[in-house]
C-alpha positions in Angstrom: 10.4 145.5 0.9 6.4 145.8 -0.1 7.0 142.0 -1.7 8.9 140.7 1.7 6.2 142.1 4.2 3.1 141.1 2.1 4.7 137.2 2.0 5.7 137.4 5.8 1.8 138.6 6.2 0.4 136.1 4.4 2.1 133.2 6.3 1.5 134.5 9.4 -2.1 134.1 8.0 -1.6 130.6 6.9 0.1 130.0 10.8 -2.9 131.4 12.2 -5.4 129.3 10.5 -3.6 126.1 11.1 -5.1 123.5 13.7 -1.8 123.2 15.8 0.0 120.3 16.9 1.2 121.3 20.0 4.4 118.7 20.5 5.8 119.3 24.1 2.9 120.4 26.5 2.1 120.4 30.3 -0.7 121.8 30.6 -3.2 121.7 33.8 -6.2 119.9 32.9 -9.3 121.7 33.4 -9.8 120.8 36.7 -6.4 121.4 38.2 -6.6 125.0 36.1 -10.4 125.5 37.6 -8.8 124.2 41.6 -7.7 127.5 42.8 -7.8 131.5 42.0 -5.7 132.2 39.2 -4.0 135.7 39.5 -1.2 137.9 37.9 1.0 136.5 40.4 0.5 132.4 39.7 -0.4 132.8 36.0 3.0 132.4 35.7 5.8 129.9 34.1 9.6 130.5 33.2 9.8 134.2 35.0 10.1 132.3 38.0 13.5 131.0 37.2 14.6 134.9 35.8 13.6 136.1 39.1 14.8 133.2 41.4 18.4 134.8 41.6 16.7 138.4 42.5 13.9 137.4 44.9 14.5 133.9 45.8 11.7 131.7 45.5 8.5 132.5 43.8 6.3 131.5 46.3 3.5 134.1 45.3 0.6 132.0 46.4 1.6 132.1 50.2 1.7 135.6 50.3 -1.7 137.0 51.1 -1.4 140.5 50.2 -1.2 141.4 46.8 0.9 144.2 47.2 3.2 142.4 48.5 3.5 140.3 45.4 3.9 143.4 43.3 6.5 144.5 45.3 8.5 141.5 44.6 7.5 141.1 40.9 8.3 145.0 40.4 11.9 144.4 42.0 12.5 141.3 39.8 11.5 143.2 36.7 14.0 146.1 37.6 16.5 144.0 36.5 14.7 141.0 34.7 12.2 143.0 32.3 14.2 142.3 29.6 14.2 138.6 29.3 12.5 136.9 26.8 10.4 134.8 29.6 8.9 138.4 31.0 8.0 139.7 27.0 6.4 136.7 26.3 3.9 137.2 29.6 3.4 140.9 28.1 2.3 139.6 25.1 -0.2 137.5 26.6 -1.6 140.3 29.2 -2.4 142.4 25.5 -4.1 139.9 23.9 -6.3 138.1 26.4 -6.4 140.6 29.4 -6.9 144.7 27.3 -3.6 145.3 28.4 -2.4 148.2 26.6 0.3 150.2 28.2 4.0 149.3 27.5 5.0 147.8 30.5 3.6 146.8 33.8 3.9 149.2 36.7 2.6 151.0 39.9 -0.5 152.3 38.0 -1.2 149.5 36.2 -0.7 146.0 37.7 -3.7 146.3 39.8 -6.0 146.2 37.0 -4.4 143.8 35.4 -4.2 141.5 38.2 -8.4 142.1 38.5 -8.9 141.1 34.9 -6.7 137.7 35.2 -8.6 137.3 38.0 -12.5 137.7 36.6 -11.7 135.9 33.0 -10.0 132.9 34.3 -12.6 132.3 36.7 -15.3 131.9 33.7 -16.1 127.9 33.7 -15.7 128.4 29.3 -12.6 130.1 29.7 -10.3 127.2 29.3 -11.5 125.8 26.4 -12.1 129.0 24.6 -8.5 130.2 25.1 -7.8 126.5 23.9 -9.7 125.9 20.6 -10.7 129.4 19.4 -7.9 131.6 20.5 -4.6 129.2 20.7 -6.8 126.7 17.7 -4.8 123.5 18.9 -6.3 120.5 17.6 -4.2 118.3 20.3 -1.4 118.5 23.0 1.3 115.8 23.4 1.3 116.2 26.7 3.4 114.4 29.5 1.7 112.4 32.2 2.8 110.7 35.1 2.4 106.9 36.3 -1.6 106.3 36.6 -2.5 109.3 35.0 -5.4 110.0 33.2 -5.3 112.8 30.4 -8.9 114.5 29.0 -9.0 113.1 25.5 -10.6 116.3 24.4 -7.2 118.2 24.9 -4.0 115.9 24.9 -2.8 112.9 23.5 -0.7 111.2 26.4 3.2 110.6 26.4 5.1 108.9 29.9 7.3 109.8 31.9 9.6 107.5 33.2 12.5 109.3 35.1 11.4 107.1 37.8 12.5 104.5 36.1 16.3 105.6 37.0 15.4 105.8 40.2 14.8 102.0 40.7 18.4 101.9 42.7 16.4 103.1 45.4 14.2 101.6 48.0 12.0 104.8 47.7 11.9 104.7 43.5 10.9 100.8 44.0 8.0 101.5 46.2 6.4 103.9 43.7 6.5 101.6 40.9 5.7 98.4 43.7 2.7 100.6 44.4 1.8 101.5 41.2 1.7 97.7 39.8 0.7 96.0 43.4 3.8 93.9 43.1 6.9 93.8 44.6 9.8 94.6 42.9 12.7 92.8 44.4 14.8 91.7 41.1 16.2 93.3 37.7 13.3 90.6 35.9 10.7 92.2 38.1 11.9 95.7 37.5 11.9 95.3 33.7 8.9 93.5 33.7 6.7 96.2 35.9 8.3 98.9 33.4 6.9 97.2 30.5 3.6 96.6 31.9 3.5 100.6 32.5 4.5 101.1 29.2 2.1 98.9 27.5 -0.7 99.7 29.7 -0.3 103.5 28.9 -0.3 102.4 25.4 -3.0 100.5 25.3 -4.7 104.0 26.7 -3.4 105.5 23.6 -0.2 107.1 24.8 2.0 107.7 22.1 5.5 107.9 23.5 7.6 107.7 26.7 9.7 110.8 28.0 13.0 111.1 29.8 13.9 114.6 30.9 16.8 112.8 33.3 19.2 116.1 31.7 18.4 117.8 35.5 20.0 115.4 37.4 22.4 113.6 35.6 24.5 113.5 32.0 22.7 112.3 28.6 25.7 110.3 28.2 24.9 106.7 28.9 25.8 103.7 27.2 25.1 99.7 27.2 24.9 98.0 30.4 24.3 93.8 30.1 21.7 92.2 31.5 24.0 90.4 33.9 26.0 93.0 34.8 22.4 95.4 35.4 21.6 92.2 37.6 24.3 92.4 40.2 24.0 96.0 40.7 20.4 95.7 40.9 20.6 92.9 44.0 23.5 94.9 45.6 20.8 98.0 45.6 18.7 96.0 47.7 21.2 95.8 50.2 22.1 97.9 52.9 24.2 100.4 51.5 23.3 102.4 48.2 25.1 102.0 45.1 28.4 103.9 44.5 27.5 107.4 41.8 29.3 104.8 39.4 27.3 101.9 40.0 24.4 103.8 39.8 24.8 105.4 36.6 25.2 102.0 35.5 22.4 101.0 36.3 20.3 103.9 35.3 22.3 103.6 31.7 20.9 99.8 31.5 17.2 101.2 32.1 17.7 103.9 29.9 18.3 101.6 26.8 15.6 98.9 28.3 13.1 102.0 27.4 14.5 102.8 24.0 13.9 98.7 23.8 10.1 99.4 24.9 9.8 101.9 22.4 11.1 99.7 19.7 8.5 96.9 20.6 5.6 98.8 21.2 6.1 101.6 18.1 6.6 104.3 21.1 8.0 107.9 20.0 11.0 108.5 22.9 11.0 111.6 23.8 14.4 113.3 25.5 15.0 116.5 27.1 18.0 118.1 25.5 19.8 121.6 26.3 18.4 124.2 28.2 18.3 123.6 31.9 17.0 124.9 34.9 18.5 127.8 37.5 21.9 126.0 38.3 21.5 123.6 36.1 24.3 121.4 34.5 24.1 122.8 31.1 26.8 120.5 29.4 25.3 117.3 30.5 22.6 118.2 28.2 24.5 118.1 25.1 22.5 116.1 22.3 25.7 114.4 21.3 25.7 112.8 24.3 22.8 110.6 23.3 25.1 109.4 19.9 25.4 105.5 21.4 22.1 105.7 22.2 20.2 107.0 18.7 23.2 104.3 17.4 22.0 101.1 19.5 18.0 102.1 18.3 17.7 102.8 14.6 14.0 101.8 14.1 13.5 104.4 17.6 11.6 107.6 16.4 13.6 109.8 19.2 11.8 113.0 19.5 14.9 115.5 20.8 13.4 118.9 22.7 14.4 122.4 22.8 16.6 122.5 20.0 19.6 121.6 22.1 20.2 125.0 22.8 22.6 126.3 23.6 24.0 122.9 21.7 21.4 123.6 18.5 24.1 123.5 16.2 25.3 120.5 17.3 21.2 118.9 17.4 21.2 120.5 13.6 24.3 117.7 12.6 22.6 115.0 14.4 19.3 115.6 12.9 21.3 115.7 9.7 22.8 112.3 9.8 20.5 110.3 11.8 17.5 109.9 9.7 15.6 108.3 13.7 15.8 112.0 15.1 13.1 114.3 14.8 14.5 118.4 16.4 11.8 119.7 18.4 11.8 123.4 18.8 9.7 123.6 22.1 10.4 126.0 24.2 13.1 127.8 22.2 10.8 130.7 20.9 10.3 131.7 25.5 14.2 131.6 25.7 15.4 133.7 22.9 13.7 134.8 19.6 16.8 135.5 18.1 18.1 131.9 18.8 15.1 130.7 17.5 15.4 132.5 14.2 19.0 131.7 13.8 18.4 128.1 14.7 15.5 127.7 12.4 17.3 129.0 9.2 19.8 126.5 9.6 17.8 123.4 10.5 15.8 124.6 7.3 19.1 123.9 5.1 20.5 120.9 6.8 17.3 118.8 8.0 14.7 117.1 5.6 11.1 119.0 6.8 9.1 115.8 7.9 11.5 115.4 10.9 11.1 118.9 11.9 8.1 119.9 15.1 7.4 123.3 14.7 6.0 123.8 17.6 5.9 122.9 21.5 4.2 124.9 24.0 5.6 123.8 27.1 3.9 126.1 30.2 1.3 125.1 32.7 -1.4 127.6 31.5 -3.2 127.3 28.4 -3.2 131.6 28.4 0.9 131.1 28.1 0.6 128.8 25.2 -1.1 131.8 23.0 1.6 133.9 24.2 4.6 130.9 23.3 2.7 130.4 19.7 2.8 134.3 19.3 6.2 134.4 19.6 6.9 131.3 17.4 4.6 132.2 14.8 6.3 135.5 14.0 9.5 133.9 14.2 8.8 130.6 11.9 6.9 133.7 9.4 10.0 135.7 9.4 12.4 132.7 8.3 10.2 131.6 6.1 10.0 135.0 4.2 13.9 135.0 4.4 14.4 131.8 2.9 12.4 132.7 0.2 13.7 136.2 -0.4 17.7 135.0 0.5 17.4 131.6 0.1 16.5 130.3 -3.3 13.4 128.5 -1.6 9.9 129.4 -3.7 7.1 130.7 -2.0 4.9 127.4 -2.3 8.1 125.4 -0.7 7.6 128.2 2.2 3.5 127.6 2.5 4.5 124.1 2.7 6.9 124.5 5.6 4.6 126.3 7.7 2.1 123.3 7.2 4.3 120.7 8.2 6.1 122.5 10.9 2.9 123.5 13.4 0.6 120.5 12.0 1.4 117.7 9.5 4.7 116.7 10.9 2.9 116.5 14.5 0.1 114.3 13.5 2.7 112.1 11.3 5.0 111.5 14.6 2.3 111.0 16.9 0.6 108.9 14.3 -2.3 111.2 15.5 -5.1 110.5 13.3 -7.3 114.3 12.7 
């Protein structure tokens, strides 16, 4: 036992000294973080969604009286203190904010709320909980059409579930306004999409991102030019396009990006699994994307949240399709357990380089320590076991632990650090 807690302590050493690849991140920029008052109540992420079928709507920032918003958060926690999403906001209240009791309550939350308040309001904050306490050496983070990303702090990736909104006069006048061009054909439409495309990488994006699992099913499959054509000239018409027709449609631009990606040496990243409070959650299944990942062998598809609850499934895929890389953002906020479980097995079935350790995912750069916290201890803990159950040596373990929060990342990304 002395052996097995002396290995787990020094990886967790070797995590903590590693310049982290953060793969999945939205982060605020500085000066969206530095815009308005950050307190107990908005430094906030995936609690929301726990508490959304207790309280309703977070809406904490309309409320003007603090108490109030204690009195809402302490009836959400009555019942919602448990999850995962509310230990992983503990953790970061201990670390940055000299919380020390056990939980948050009457006596408590006060203080708490008056430390968030005076630390995050410091104009060095941000980058000191970013470099020195989180030590990220770069974000992937996604941006929207026309925006810029601080260089200092992210490395860009696009987001183009506009792009399956193109049935629509509203989801042609953002990209007609984007490009100054009107959009009135399936030619135009492919063409403005690949201007975005190249023009973000000429900025030094490094991938494109559909997250299109919240409104519709991964399942898509090849749509011909011509047939994409008629659909698109009967969307300009006075009537929408049938569900059917639509999907159609939005299946054609789907593979038109997996095309982009091919020609400009994009990394396509997909939002797989976990969902949203009512969510679909079997549209989200990884296997879904099968004709896809089939069509696009030379695609480096970069496939989120482990699939979970479909990780399993993502484990096979990542298996036997040498153009998928499993990305366990977000997986260590849903469930630790999961994330250990998931891990173990991904470590026996998937060759390492195709592996991203590591993907904060939350607004607030404070919530990334807390997410790395979490994964840290988790990725430790399998490691130890593989060594200790596993037949895996402890150099094969150290080695891991690189790869997964850094050297896989940069190699991906082609990140150059």
């Amino acid at each position: 036992m002395e052996k097995r807690e002396a290995l787990k302590r020094e990886l967790l050493t070797q995590l903590y000294s590693l310049r982290t690849v953060d793969g999945h991140s939205h982060t605020y920029a500085p000066d969206v973080y530095y815009a308005r008052e950050i307190n107990l109540f908005n430094l906030q992420h995936y609690f929301q969604r726990d508490a959304a079928g207790l309280i309703g709507p977070w809406e904490m920032d309309a409320i003007e009286d603090p108490g109030e918003c204690w009195r809402r958060l302490k009836t959400a926690l009555e019942s919602a203190g448990n999850t995962a999403y509310w230990r992983h906001q503990l953790l970061v209240y201990r670390k940055l904010f000299d919380f020390t009791d056990p939980e948050l309550d009457d006596a408590n939350w006060r203080r708490l709320d008056t430390d968030i308040r005076r630390k995050t309001s410091d104009p060095n904050w941000y980058d000191y909980v970013t470099r020195s306490v989180c030590n990220l050496e770069i974000q992937v983070r996604n941006v929207g059409w026309g925006e810029a990303w601080d260089r200092r702090y992210f490395a860009g990736v696009l987001r183009m579930e506009n792009a399956l909104r193109l049935d629509s006069a509203e989801g042609r006048t953002a990209l007609e306004k984007r490009l100054d061009r009107p959009i009135d054909s399936l030619k135009a439409a492919r063409a403005g999409l690949a201007d975005l495309a190249s023009a973000a990488r000429s900025d030094g994006a490094v991938g494109l991102k559909l997250a299109h699992a919240y409104f519709r099913t991964l399942d898509s499959r090849p749509v011909t030019e011509t047939r994409a054509t008629r659909l698109f000239e009967k969307s300009l018409g006075p009537g929408p396009l049938d569900p059917a027709e639509a999907r159609e449609l939005q299946d054609h631009f789907i593979f038109y990006l997996a095309e982009l990606c091919a020609e400009l040496s994009l990394v396509f990243q997909i939002h797989t699994g976990v969902q949203t409070t009512w969510g679909a959650i079997p549209e989200s299944d990884p296997l879904l994307l099968l004709p896809l990942l089939n069509r696009f062998r030379a695609v480096r598809f970069d496939l989120f949240h482990a699939g979970y609850p479909y990780a399993r499934m993502l484990g096979m895929l990542g298996k036997h399709y040498p153009n998928a890389w499993l990305n366990l953002a977000w997986i260590y906020l849903v469930s630790p357990a999961a994330s250990r479980q998931v891990l173990s097995e991904w470590l026996d079935l998937v060759p390492i380089h195709r592996l991203i350790g590591f993907g904060s995912d939350v607004h607030f750069p404070e919530l990334i320590w807390g997410h790395l916290e979490m994964a840290r201890d988790c990725v430790a803990e399998v490691l130890t076991d593989k060594v200790t159950q596993d037949y895996w040596s402890e150099g094969l373990a150290r080695d891991a632990a690189r790869k997964l929060f850094r050297e896989n990342g940069l190699e991906l990304y082609a990140l150059k650090k």
